[in-house]
C-alpha positions as CSV (number, residue, x, y, z in Angstrom):
1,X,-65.5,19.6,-37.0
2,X,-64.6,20.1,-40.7
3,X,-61.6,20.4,-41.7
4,X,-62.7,23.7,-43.7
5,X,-64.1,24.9,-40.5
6,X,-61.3,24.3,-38.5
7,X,-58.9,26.4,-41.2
8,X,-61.1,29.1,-41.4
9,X,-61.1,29.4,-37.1
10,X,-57.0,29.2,-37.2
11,X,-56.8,31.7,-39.8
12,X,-59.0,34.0,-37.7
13,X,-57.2,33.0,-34.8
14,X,-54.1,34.0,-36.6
15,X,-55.4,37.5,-38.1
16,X,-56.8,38.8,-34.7
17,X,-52.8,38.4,-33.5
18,X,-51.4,40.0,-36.3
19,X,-50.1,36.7,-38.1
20,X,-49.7,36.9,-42.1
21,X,-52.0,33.5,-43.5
22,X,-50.8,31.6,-47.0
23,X,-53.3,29.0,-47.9
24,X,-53.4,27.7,-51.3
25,X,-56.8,26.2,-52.3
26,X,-58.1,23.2,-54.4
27,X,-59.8,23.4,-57.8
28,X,-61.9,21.1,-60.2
29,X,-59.7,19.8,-63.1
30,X,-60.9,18.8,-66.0
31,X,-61.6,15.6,-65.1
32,X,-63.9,16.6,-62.1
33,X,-61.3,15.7,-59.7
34,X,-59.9,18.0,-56.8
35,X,-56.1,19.3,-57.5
36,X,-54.1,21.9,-55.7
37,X,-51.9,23.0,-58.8
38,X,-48.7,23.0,-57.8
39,X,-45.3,22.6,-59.7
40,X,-41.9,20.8,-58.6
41,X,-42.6,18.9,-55.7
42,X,-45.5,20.8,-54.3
43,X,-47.6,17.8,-53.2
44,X,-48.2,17.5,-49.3
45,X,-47.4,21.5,-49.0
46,X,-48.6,22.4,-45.5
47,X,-52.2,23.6,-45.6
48,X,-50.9,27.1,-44.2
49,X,-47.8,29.1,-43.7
50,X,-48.1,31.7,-40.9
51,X,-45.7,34.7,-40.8
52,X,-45.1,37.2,-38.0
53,X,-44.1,40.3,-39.4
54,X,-43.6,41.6,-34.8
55,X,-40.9,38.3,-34.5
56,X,-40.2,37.5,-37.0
57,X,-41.8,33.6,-36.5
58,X,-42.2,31.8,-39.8
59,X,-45.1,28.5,-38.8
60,X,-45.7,25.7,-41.1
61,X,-49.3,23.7,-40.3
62,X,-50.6,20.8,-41.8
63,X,-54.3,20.3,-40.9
64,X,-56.4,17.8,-40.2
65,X,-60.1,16.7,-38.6
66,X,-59.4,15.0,-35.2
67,X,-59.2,11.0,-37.1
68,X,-58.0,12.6,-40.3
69,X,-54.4,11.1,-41.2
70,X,-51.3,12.4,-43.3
71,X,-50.5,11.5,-46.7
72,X,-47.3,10.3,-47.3
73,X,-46.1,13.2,-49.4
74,X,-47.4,15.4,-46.4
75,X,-45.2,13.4,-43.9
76,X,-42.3,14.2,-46.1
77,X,-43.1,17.8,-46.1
78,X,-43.1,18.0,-42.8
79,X,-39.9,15.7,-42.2
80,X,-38.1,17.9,-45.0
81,X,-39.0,21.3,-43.3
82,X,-38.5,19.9,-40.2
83,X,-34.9,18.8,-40.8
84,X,-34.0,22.2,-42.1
85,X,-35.0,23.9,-39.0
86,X,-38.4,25.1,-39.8
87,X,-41.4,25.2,-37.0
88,X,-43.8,22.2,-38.9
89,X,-46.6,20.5,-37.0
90,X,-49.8,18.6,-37.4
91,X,-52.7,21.0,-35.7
92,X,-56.1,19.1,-35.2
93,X,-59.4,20.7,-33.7
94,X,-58.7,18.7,-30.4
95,X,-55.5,20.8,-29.9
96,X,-57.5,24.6,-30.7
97,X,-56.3,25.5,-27.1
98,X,-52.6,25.0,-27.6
99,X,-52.6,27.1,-31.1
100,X,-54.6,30.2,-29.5
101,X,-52.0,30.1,-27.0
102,X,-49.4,29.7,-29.9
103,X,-50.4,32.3,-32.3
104,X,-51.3,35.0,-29.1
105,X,-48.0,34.9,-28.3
106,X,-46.8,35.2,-31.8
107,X,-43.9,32.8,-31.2
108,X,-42.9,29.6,-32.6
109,X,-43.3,26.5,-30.1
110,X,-42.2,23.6,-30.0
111,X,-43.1,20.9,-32.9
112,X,-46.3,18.7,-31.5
């Protein structure tokens, strides 16, 4: 599965149980290259921030195809967020089970 195709069925996942979606896309620069325009130390920002307005439940999701691997900056992210107590994990297609059951519930789990 694409990872396109894979965000799009997690963010319908996440609608249908009342979950708030933040994803912030990539553009062409001028130099024909893909860029997320960001400012600070945006780089590796999780591919989505979920909010539950019911609980409360702030979720932090970096995703990837089934072989795809993190980027360094994205490891930091997710180190960073993780120290400070925020819910960060690495979703993949392979684990489309565990984050139905995850965003039906509309709780934070455990960091996979």
């Amino acid at each position: 599965m694409l990872e396109r195709d894979f965000q799009r069925a997690v963010i319908d996942v996440a609608h249908t149980f009342g979950w708030r979606v933040a994803h912030f896309r990539t553009a062409i620069n001028a130099r024909g290259h893909y860029q997320t325009p960001v400012g600070g130390d945006g780089a590796g920002w999780p591919d989505l921030v979920l909010a539950h307005p019911g609980n409360g439940h702030i979720l932090f999701r970096e995703l990837k195809s089934d072989t795809g691997r993190l980027a360094p900056n994205q490891q930091q992210w997710g180190d960073c967020l993780t120290a400070c107590g925020c819910d960060w994990a690495l979703w993949r297609p392979a684990d489309m089970q565990h984050i139905v059951t995850v965003l039906s519930d509309g709780r934070a789990t455990t960091n996979r």
